[in-house]
C-alpha positions, 0 to 999 in steps of 0.5 A: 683403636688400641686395646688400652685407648678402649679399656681408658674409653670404658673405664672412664665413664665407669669411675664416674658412675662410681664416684657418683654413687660412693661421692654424692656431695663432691660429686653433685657439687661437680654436676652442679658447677659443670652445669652452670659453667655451661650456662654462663653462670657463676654463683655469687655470695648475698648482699648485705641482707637480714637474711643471706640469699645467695645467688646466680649471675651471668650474661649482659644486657638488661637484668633479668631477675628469675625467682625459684617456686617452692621446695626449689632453688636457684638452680630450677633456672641454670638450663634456661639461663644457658639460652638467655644469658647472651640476650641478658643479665640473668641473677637467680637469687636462693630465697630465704628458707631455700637452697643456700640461703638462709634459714631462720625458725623466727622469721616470716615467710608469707609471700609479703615478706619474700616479697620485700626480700627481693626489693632488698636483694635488687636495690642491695645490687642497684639493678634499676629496673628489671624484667622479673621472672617467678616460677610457681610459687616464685610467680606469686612472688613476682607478681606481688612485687610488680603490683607493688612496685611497678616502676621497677619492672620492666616485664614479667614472667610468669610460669607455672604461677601460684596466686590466682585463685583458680590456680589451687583448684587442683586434686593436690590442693584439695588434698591438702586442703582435706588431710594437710598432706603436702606431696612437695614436703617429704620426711623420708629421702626415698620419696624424693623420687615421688615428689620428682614425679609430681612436679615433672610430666617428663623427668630430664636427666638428673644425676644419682648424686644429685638426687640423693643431695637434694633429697637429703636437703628436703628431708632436713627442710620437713618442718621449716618447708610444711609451715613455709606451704601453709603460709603461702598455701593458706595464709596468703591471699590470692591475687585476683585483684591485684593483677591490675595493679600490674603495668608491666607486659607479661607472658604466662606460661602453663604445662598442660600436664601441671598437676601441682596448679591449675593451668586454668588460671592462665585465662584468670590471670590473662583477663584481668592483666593490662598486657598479656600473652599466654603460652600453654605448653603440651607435654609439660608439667610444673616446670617447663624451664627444666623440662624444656629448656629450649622452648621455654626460652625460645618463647621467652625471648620472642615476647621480649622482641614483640610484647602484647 
């Protein structure tokens, strides 16, 4: 190798750990679209919605419609979409109050009204059908809507879901629930990295640009995000009777190491659905599509081959 092919070999990472420093915004926007381009998806604008929900799309076959948990956004599925977008239709929407969606002090966002937002969303985009995927507080979501509507889900996805009620009993929870301390709702940009911790039992690679543009957006989000947690948190009612309400096969999916909810509510949830299959995950923690991508989709594709 030549001298000046090594000094560029060595400059060039060099200038990208730079600009990641010095350009976090163009520079998150570069990681974020270099990782959807990778998994096959391409960001779309809402449909004709009250509330805008932008969204990601890619891949063919049967639509799989997945729902971020709180405090999340669209993008907590683009690894995972990369290994399911050559099976099926993946759409990752931004709820309202989230990522780019929008954002309106007036409105409601107890899990009814998010719940009728996604109908919105699916009927605006004429999917018919669809298999339904929730994390956390998207699985709450997710599972409402299959009780509600059970003639438009063809399965559901359940990881890490809030709704059961044994899911709350949690240190987290019972701290909030003394004190209204919300780990998942930061006011200062240097706790970003606390709440990742809380939510991760192993953090995979993020970039410090992207950090930073996150923890700036959930900084921004403080107030809106600690009414948004007590709507869901304590004003929404549990799901307990409601799960068999639910036709759809399920696969429920918990981290072990979840210390946001309980992964207990698995057997809750399993008992009291028609069809169900239950995967508990080691080594995982609240969000096992970011923190095992592979796996998490592996599983997913194999209970869509044979469901319970």
């Amino acid at each position: 190798m030549s001298p000046a092919l090594a000094a560029v070999l060595v400059a060039i990472p060099a200038a990208l750990l730079a600009a990641d420093y010095l350009l976090p915004e163009p520079m998150a926007r570069l990681w974020l679209a270099l990782e959807r381009r990778r998994a096959g998806l391409r960001p779309r604008p809402s449909p004709a919605l009250a509330l805008s929900m932008p969204y990601l799309e890619g891949g063919r076959g049967e639509p799989l419609v997945l729902v971020h948990g709180f405090a999340g956004d669209k993008d907590n599925f683009t690894r995972v979409a990369g290994r399911l977008t050559p099976h099926l239709h993946v759409l990752a929407p931004d709820l309202p109050g989230f990522g780019e969606a929008a954002r309106d002090a007036a409105a409601s966002y107890h899990i009814d009204s998010q719940v009728e937002r996604l109908h919105a969303f699916i009927a605006q985009l004429r999917l018919g059908p669809v298999h339904l995927g929730g994390s956390s507080m998207g699985g709450f979501i997710a599972s409402e809507y299959a009780a509600r509507y059970p003639e438009a889900v063809r399965s559901l996805w359940l990881l890490d879901a809030a709704g059961a009620s044994t899911a709350r009993d949690t240190a987290l929870i019972h701290r909030y629930v003394e004190t209204g301390e919300i780990p998942l709702v930061i006011e200062r940009a240097r706790d970003y990295r606390q709440l990742l911790r809380a939510v991760m039992h192993r953090r995979p690679f993020l970039p410090h640009s992207l950090r930073r543009v996150l923890s700036r957006r959930a900084v921004a989000d403080h107030a809106l995000h600690a009414r948004i947690f007590r709507e869901i948190g304590v004003e929404s009612p549990v799901l307990d009777d409601r799960y068999a309400a639910i036709r759809a096969p399920a696969l429920i999916v918990f981290g072990r190491e979840d210390r946001i909810l309980n992964p207990a509510a698995a057997a809750l949830m399993a008992k009291h659905l028609a069809r169900a299959r239950v995967v508990l995950m080691d080594g995982v923690g609240h969000l096992p599509m970011i923190e095992r991508p592979r796996a998490t989709a592996r599983d997913y594709l194999d209970f869509l081959r044979a469901p319970p």
